[in-house]
C-alpha positions as CSV (number, residue, x, y, z in Angstrom):
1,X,0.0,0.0,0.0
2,X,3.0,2.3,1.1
3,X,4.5,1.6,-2.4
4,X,1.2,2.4,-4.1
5,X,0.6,5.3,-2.6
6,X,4.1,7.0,-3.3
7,X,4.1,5.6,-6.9
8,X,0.7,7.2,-7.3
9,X,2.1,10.4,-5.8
10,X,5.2,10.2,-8.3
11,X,2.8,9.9,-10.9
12,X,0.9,13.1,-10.0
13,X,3.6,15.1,-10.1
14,X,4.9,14.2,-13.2
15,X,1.8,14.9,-14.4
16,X,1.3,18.4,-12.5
17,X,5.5,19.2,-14.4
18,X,3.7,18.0,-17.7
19,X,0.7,20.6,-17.2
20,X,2.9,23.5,-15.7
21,X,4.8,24.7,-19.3
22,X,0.7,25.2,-20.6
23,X,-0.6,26.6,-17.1
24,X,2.3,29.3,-18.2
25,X,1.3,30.0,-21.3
26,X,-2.4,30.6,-20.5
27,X,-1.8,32.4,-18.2
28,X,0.5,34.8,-20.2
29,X,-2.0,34.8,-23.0
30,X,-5.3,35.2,-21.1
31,X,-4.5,36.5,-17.4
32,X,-2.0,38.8,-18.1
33,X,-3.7,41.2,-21.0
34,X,-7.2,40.5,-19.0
35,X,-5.5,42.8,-15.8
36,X,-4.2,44.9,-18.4
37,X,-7.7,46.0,-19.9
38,X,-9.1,46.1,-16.2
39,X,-6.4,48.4,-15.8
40,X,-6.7,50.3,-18.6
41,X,-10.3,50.7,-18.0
42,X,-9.9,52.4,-15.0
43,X,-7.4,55.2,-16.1
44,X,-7.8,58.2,-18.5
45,X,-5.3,56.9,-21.2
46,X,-4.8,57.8,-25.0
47,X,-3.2,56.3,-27.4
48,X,0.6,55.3,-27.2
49,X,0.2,55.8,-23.9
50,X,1.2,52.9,-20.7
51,X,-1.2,53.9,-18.0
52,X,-2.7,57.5,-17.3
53,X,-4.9,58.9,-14.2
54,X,-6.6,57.2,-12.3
55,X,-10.5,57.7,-12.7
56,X,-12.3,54.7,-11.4
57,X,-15.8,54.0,-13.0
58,X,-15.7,57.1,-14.5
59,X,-14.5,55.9,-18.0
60,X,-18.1,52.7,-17.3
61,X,-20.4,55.6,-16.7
62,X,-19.2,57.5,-19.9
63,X,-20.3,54.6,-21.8
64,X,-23.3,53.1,-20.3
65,X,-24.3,56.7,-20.8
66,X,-23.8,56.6,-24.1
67,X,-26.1,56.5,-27.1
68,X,-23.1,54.8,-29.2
69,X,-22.6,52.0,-26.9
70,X,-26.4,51.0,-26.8
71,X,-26.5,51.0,-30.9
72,X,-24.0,49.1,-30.7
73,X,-25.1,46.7,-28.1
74,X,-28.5,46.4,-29.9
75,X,-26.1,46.0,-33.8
76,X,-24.7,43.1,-31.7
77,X,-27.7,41.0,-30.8
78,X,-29.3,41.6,-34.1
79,X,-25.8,40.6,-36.2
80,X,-25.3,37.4,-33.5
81,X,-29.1,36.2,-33.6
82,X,-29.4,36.7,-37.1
83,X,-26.0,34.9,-38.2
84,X,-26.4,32.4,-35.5
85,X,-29.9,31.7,-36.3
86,X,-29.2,31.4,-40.2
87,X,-25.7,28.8,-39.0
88,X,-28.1,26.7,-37.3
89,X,-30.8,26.4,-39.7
90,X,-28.6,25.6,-42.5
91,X,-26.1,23.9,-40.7
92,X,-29.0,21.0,-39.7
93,X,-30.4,21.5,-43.4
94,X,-27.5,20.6,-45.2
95,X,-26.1,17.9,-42.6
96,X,-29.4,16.3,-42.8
97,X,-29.3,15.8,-46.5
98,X,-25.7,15.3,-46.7
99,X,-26.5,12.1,-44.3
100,X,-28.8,10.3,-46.9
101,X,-27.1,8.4,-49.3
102,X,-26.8,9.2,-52.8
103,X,-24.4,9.4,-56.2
104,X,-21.9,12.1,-55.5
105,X,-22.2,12.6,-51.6
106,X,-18.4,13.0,-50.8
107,X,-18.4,15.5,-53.6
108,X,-21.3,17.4,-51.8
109,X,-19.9,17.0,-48.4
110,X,-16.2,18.7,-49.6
111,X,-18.2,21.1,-51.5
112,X,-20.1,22.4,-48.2
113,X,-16.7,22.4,-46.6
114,X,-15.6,25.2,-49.2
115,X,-16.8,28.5,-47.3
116,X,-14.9,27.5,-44.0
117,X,-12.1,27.1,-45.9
118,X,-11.5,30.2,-47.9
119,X,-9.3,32.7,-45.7
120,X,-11.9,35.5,-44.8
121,X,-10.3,38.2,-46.5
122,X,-11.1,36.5,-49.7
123,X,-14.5,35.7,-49.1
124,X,-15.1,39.3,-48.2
125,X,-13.7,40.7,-51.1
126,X,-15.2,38.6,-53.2
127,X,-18.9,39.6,-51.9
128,X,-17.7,43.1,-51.5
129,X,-17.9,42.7,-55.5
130,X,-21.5,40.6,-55.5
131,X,-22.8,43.0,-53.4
132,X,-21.9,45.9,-55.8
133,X,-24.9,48.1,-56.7
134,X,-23.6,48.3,-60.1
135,X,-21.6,45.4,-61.3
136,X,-22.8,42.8,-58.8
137,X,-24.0,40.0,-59.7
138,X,-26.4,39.4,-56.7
139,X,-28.6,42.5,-58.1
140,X,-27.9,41.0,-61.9
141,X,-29.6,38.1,-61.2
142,X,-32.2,39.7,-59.1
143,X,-32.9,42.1,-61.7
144,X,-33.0,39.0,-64.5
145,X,-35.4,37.4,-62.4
146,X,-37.3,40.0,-62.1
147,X,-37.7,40.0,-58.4
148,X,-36.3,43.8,-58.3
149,X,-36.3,46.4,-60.8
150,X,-33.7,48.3,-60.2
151,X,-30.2,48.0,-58.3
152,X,-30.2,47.6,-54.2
153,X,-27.4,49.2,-51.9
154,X,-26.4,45.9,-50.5
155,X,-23.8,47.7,-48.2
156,X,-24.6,51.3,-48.9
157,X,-28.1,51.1,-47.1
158,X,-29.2,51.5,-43.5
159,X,-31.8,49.0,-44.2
160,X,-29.5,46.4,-45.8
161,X,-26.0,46.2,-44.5
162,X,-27.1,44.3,-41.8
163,X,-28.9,42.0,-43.8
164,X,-25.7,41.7,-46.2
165,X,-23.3,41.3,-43.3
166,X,-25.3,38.4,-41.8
167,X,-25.6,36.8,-45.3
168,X,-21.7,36.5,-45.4
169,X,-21.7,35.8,-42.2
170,X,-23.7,32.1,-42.2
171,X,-22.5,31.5,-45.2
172,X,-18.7,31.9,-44.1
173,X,-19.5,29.6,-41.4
174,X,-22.3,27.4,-41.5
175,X,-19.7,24.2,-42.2
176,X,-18.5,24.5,-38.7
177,X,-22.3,23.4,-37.6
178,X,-22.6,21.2,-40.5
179,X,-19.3,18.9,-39.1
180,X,-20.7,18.8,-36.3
181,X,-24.2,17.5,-36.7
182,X,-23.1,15.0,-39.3
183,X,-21.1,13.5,-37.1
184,X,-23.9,12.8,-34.5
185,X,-26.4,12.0,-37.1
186,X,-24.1,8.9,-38.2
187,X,-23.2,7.9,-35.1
188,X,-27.4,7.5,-34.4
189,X,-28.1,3.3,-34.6
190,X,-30.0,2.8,-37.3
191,X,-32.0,-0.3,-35.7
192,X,-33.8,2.9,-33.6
193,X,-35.2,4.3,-37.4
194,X,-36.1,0.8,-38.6
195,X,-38.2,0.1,-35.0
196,X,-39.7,3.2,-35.2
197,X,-40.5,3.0,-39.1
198,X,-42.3,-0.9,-38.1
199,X,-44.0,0.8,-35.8
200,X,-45.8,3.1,-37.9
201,X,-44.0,6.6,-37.2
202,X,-44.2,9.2,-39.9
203,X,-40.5,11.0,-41.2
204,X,-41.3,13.7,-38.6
205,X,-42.1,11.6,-35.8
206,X,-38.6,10.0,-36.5
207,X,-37.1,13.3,-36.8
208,X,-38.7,14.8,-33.3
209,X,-38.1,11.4,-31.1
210,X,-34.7,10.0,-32.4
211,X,-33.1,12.5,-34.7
212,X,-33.9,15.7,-33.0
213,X,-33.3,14.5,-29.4
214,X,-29.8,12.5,-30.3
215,X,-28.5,16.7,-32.0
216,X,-29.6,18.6,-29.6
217,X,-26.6,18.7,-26.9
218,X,-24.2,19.5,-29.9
219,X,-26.7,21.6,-31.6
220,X,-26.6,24.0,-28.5
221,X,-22.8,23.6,-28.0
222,X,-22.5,24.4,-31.9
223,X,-25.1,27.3,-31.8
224,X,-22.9,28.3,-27.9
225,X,-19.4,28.4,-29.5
226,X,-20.8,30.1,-33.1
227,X,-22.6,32.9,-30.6
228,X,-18.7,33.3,-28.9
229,X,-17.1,33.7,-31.9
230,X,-19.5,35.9,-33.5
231,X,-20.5,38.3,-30.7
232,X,-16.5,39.1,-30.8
233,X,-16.7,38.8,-34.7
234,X,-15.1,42.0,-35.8
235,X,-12.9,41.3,-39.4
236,X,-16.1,40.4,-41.8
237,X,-17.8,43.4,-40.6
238,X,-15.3,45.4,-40.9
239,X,-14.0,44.8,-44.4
240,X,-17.7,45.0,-45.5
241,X,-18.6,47.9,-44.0
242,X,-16.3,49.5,-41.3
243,X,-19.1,50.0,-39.7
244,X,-21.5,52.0,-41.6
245,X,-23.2,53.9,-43.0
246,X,-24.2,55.7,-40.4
247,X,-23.1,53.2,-37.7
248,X,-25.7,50.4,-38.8
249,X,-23.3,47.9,-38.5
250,X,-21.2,49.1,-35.1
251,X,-21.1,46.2,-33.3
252,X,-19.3,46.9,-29.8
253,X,-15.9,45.5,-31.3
254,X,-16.2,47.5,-34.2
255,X,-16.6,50.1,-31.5
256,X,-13.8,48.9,-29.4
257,X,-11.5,49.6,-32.6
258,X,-12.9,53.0,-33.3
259,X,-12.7,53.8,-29.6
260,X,-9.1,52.9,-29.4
261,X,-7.4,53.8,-32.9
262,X,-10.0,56.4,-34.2
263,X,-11.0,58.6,-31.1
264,X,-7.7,57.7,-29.3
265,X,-9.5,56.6,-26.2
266,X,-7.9,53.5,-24.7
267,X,-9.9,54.0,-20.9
268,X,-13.4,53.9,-23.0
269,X,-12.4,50.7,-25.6
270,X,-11.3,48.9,-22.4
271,X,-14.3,49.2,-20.9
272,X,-16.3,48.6,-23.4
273,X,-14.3,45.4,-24.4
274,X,-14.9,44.2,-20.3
275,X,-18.5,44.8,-20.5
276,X,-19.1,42.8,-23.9
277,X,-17.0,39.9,-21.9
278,X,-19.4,40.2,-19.0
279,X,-22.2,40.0,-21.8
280,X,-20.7,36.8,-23.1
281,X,-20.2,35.2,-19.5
282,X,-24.2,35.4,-19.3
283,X,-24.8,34.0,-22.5
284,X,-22.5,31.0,-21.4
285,X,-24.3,30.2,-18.4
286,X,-27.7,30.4,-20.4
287,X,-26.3,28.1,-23.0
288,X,-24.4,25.5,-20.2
289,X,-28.0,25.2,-19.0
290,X,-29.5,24.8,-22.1
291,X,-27.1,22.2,-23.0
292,X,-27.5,20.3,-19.1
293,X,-30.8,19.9,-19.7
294,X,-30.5,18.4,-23.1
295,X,-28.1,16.3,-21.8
296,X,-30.4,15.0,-19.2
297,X,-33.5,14.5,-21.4
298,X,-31.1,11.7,-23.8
């Protein structure tokens, strides 16, 4: 037992020495600039600048106060619920039909891969020009269709840059959600579909009772990690539309970058930048419900 016990204890500390040199790391790359913005949130500092006066909240009471910051805040839901929203939709669409079998499917299945692949400065430039209100080809085949009659400002339109910006969006990365749900949906026995299909159930019936319930814990983890990333999401609507017009696309990262490197205001972007993390913590704990009680119902 005595030999046991300081074998096992040898074994934990070789496995503490193995974890250390990563414990390090994260802690450099998420501790260490995570005090600095607290920091920096808390002083009256420009641009260039290491630190600055001290001014406690005041730098949180200039921007809850702010117009600005509550755009932006309601730019944010709107882009991550529509985005989101369209992921998940097509994501279960297309992995649903990519799980039937028929002639080509491997070619379909690399094909829906292609979006997530492209490097996003590509794929924005390359809708920049599909979205153009005179050379597009989105408002050429609209037009040759004859569902508009004449050109739309894609990006150039208070009423439409969102929409465009969420378009790109899902369609940039509705793969992610499609590699996930495949591989659930083949990992389902098929012996449950063939009971259920003696039995008399309908497609939907299948869908609701086996499918639907087998998806569901990665369906919220997938529709959890795609709201992270795209809460924070600031390249694609950036190259699209910096913004604009008129700030119908400042999203509060977008407004952390203007904050910081437009204005010169390094106190305000930091707290702005801890308050969307704060924002993000809640929508975790709603989502690590979510997925709990999915996980339960299997």
């Amino acid at each position: 037992m005595a030999d046991a016990a300081v074998a096992m204890r040898g074994d934990r500390y070789v496995a503490y020495m193995t974890l250390l040199p990563s414990a390090i790391i994260l802690l450099l790359l998420v501790a260490v600039p995570t005090v600095t913005v607290v920091v920096l949130s808390l002083q009256e500092v420009g641009l260039g600048e290491r630190g600055g006066p001290f001014v406690g909240l005041a730098n949180f009471a200039s921007v809850l106060t702010s117009e600005t910051f509550y755009r932006a805040l309601f730019n944010s839901f709107v882009w991550v619920f529509g985005s989101v929203s369209l992921d998940m939709l097509l994501g279960l669409g297309i992995a649903l039909l990519l799980n039937k079998t028929f002639v080509g499917r491997g070619v379909a299945r690399a094909i829906a891969l292609v979006p997530y692949l492209i490097p996003t400065v590509v794929a924005v430039l390359v809708w920049r020009y599909m979205f153009h209100d005179i050379v597009g080809v989105l408002n050429f085949l609209l037009m040759k269709v004859g569902v508009i009659d004449q050109p739309l400002l894609w990006l150039n339109s208070r009423s439409m840059a969102m929409l465009s910006v969420i378009l790109v969006g899902a369609w940039k990365f509705f793969p992610f959600v499609v590699l996930g749900l495949l591989g659930i949906l083949q990992s389902i026995p098929q012996e449950q579909y063939e009971s259920a299909r003696i039995d008399g159930a309908s497609g939907w019936q299948q869908f609701s009772r086996i499918t639907l319930p087998n998806l569901m814990p990665v369906f919220l983890l997938a529709a959890m990690l795609r709201t992270i990333w795209t809460f924070h999401k600031f390249d694609i609507i950036y190259l699209l539309t910096g913004g604009g017009p008129m700030d119908a696309t400042t999203t509060l990262p977008v407004l952390v970058y203007h904050k910081a490197f437009v204005d010169f205001e390094i106190g305000n972007a930091a707290a702005i930048a801890i308050i969307t993390g704060l924002i993000l913590s809640i929508l975790l704990s709603v989502y690590f419900v979510l997925i709990k009680r999915a996980e339960d119902k299997q």
